[in-house]
N, C-alpha and C positions, 0 to 999 in steps of 0.2 A: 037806074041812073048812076052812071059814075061818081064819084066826088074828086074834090080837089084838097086836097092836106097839105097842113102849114104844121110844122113839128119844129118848138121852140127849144132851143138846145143852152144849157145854162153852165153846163158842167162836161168834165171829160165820159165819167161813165153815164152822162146819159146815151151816150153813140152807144154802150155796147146793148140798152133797153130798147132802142128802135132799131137797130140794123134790120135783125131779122124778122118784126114786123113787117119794117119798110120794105124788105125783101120778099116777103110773099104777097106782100100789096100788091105790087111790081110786076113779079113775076108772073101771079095769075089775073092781071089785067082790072083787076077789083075796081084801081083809080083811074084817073084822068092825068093827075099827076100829083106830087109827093115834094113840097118845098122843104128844106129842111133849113131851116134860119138860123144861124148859131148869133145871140145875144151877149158871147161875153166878150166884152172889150179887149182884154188881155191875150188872146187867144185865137187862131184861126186852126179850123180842124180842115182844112183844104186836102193838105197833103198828108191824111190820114188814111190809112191804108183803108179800114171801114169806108166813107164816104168815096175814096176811089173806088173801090167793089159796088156800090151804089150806082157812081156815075155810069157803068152801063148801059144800064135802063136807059131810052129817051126821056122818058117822063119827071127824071128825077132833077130837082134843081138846090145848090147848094148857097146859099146868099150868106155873110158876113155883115152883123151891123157895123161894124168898124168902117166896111168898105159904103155902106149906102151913106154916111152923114158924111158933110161937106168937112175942108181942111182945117176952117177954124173952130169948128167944133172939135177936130182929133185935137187942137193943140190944148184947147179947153180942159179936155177930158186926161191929157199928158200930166198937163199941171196940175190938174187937181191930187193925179197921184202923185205927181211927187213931192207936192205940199203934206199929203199923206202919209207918206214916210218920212217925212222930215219931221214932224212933229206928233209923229205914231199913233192918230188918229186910228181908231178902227174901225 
C-alpha cells in the first residue's frame, strides 16, 4: 500500500536532508504522494532550486504556511515581529 507524506520544513538546511529522500521516494513510486509543508514564516523556499528538482514528480506538492492562513492573521504575525525587534525580544 502506498503512503502519503507530510515533510515539515522549519529551516533552510532541512531541504538539503529530504531532497534526496524525497527523490527516491518519487522516483521509484514508493508513495502516492510527498507534501512538503514549509512552516516558517519568514521564508518561502518556492523558488528553490531543490524544491523546483522536486516539482517534476506529479506527486510532489509544495504548500507555504504563510500562504494557507488568512490576511489578518499575516498582519498579526508582521506586528508581532516587528514589535520584536523594536524592543529585542528574543
Amino acid at each position: 500500500m502506498k503512503k502519503n507524506i507530510i515533510y515539515f520544513c522549519r529551516e533552510y538546511n532541512d531541504i538539503d536532508h529530504i531532497v534526496p529522500i524525497a527523490d527516491e521516494l518519487l522516483t521509484n513510486g514508493s508513495v502516492n504522494s510527498l507534501c512538503f509543508f514549509n512552516y516558517n514564516l519568514n521564508k518561502s523556499y518556492i523558488d528553490d532550486y531543490r524544491i523546483i528538482y522536486l516539482q517534476r514528480h506529479s506527486h510532489f506538492i509544495y504548500s507555504d504556511l504563510i500562504e494557507s492562513i488568512s490576511s489578518s492573521a499575516k498582519f498579526f504575525i508582521k506586528f508581532c515581529d516587528i514589535f520584536q525587534k523594536l524592543f529585542n525580544f528574543t
